[in-house]
C-alpha positions in Angstrom: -2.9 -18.1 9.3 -1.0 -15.8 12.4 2.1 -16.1 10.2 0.0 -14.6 6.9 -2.0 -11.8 9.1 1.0 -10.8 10.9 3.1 -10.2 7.6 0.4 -8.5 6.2 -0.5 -6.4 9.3 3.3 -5.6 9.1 4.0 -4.9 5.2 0.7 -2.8 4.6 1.7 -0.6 8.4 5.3 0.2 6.5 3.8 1.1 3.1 1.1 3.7 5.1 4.4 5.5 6.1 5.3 6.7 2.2 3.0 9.9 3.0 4.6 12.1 1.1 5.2 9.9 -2.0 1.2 9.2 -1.9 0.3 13.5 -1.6 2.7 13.3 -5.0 0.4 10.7 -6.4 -2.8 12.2 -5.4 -2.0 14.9 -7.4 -0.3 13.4 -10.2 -3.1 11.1 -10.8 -5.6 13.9 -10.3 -4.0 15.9 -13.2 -3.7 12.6 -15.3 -7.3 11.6 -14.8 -8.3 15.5 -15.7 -6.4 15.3 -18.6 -7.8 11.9 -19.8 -11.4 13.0 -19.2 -11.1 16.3 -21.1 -9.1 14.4 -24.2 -12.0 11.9 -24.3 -14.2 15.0 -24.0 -13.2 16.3 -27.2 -13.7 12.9 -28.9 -17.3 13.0 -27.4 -18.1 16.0 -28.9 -18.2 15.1 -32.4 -21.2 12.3 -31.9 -21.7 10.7 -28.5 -24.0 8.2 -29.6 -20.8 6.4 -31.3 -19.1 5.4 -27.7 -20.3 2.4 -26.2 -20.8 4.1 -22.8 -22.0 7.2 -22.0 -19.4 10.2 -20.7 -20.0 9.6 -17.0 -19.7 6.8 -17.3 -16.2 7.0 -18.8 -15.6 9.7 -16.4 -16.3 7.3 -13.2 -14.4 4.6 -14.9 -11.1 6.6 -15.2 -11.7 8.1 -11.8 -11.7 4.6 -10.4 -8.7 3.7 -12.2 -6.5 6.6 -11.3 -7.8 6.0 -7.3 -7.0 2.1 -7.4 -4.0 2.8 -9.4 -1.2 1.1 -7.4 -3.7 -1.8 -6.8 -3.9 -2.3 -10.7 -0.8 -1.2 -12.3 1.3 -4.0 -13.4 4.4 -1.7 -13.6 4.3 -0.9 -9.7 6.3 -4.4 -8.6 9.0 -4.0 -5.7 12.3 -3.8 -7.5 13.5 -4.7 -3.9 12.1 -8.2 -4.9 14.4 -8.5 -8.1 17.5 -7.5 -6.1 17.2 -10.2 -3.6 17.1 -12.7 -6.5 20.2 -11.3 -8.8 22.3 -10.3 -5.6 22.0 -14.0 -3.8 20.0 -12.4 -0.8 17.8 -14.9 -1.6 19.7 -17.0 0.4 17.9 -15.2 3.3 14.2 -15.7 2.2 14.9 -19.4 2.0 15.6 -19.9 6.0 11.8 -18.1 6.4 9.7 -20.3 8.5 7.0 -20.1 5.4 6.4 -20.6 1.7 8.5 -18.2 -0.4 5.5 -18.0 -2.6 2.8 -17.3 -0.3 5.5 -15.1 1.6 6.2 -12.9 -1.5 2.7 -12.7 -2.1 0.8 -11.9 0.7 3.4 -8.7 1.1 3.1 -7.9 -2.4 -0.8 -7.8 -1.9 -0.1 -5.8 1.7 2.4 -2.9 -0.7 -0.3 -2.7 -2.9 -3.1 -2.2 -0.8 -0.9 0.3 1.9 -0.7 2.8 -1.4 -4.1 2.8 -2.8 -5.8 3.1 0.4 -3.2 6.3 1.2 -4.2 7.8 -2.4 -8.0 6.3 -3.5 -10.2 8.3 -0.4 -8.4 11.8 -1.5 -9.2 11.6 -5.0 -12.5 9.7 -4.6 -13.9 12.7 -2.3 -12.2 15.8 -4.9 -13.9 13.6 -8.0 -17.6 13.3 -6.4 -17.1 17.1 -5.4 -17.1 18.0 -9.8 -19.7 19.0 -12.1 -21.8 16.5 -13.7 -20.6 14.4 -16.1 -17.1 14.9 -15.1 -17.6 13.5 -11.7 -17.5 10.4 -10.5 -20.7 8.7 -10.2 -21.3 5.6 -7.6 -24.2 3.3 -7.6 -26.7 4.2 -4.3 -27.9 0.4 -4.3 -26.0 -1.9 -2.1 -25.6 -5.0 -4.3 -23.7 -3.6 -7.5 -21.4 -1.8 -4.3 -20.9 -5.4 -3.3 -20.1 -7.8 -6.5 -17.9 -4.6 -7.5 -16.1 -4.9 -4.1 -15.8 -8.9 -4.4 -14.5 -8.0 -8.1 -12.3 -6.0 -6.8 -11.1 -8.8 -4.3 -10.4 -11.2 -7.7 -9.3 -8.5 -9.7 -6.1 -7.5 -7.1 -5.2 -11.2 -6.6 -5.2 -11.5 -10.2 -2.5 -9.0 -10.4 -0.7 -9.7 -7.6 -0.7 -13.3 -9.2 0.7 -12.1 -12.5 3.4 -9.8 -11.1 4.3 -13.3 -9.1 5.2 -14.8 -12.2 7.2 -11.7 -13.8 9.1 -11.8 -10.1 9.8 -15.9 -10.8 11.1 -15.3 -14.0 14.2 -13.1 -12.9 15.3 -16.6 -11.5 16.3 -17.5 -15.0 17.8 -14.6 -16.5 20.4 -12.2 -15.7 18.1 -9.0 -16.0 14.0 -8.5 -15.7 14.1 -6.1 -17.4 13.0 -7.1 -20.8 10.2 -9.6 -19.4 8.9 -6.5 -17.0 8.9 -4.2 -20.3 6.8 -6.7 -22.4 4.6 -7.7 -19.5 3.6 -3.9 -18.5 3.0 -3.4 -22.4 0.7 -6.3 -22.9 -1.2 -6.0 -20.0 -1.6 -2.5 -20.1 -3.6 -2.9 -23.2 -5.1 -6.2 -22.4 -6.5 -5.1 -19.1 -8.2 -1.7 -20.4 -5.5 0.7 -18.6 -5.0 2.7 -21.9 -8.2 2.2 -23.6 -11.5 0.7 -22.1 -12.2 -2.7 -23.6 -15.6 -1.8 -25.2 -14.1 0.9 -27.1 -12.1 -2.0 -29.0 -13.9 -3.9 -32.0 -16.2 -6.1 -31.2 -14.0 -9.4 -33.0 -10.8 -8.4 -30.9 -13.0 -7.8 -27.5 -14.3 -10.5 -27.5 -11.1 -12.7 -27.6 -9.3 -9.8 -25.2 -12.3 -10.4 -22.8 -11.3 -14.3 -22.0 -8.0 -13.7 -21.4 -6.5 -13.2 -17.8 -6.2 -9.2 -18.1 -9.6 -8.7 -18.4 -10.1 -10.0 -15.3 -7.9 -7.1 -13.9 -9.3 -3.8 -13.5 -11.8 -4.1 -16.4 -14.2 -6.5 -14.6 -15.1 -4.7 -11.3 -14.5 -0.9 -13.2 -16.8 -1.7 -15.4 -19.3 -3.5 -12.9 -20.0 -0.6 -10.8 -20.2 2.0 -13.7 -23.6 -0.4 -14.8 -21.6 -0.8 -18.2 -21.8 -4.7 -17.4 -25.5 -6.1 -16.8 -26.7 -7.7 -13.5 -26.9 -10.9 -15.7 -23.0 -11.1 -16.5 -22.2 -10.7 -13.2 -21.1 -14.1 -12.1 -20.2 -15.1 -15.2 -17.7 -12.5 -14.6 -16.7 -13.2 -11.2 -16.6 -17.2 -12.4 -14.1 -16.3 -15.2 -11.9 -13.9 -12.0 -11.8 -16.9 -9.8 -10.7 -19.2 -12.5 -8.0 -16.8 -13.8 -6.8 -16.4 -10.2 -6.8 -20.2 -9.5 -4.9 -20.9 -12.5 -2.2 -17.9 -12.0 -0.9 -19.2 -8.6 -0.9 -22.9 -9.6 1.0 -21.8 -12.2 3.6 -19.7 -9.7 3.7 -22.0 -7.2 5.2 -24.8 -9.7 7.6 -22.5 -11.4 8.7 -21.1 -7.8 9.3 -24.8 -7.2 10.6 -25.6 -10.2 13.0 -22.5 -9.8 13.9 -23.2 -6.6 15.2 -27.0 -7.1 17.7 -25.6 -9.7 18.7 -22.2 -8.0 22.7 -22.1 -6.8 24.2 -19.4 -4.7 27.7 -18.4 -4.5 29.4 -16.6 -2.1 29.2 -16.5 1.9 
């Protein structure tokens, strides 16, 4: 456990350094959320009692997103990672007194965590600050605050679970690439990045919300906006754990499998 708190003390102290890459964000997501909000605005208008949550709620929801962006985003994965593994640095990771999987994770959840704490408190404080209901809105009771921040817990390991597999597979092919393009797409969809999972048809949701994704960002966003009921909550948190149980088992054998077979040239 000193080996895993000591990695992560170290990984998450050199992503809190990037200062200037996380004002870019701040505003970059700022204008992106804006925009977002104002485009579903427009839809709104025409007859709000067709969406399936109200405006602020949809307003906190992409608020949230955009502030726990790098936690969520499938697309932000250490190309660093990639390199050591198509250049034979890999060789070098290998003679590290610890798991290479527990190793690659634990920094990959530090890397995540460094940049969304540098951006999230920013843009949290400038959203609260806006007129009602483009604002973000917080629940002033204590427990939703808490199964949304044990969500939240599930929801990051899920994705730091995923991208572990993505990462894996650039063991067996010359370039990422293509796997990293299809993943992003997929899960992008599948998690509610693009388009909140209630706004999807009730026959597809309903498959969309079993899978893995949903376990992502949609779970705890939609937890602490009250657009999921007190009574789903642990069936929600149930179905996070399992994903997340079932996502390292899986990288943990193909890390294994793709170790026994890897070969490096060179010296």
């Amino acid at each position: 456990m000193k080996k895993i708190g000591a990695l992560f003390k170290l990984r998450f102290l050199i992503g809190l350094q990037y200062r200037t890459a996380a004002f870019a964000g701040i505003i970059t997501q700022f204008a992106w959320g804006s925009l977002s909000i104002l485009l579903y605005h427009a839809f709104y208008q025409t007859n709000p009692e067709a969406f399936p949550m109200s405006f602020s709620q949809l307003s906190s929801y992409i608020w949230l997103q955009q502030g726990f962006l790098a936690l969520f985003m499938i697309w932000s994965m250490e190309n660093e990672l990639f390199d050591l593994i198509h250049q034979g640095s890999i060789a070098y990771e290998l003679v590290r007194p610890m798991d290479l999987y527990d190793f690659w994770f634990i920094r990959s959840m530090a890397v995540r965590l460094a940049k969304t704490v540098l951006r999230c408190f920013p843009l949290f404080l400038i959203a609260s600050v806006l007129p009602f209901p483009y604002s973000l809105v917080l629940p002033t009771a204590p427990l939703p605050l808490l199964i949304f921040l044990l969500s939240l817990l599930l929801a990051w390991i899920n994705v730091v679970a995923f991208c572990m597999l993505i990462y894996i597979s650039a063991f067996y092919t010359l370039s990422a690439m293509g796997i990293r393009m299809i993943a992003v797409t997929m899960v992008e969809f599948l998690s509610g990045a693009l388009i909140p999972l209630p706004f999807l048809p009730d026959s597809i949701r309903f498959l969309i919300e079993w899978l893995p994704f949903a376990s992502m960002q949609n779970a705890p966003l939609r937890i602490v906006i009250g657009e999921i009921l007190q009574t789903e909550w642990l069936n929600i948190l149930g179905l996070q754990l399992f994903w997340a149980v079932i996502l390292i088992l899986l990288g943990k054998k193909m890390m294994k499998k793709a170790l026994d077979r890897i070969v490096i040239q060179g010296g």
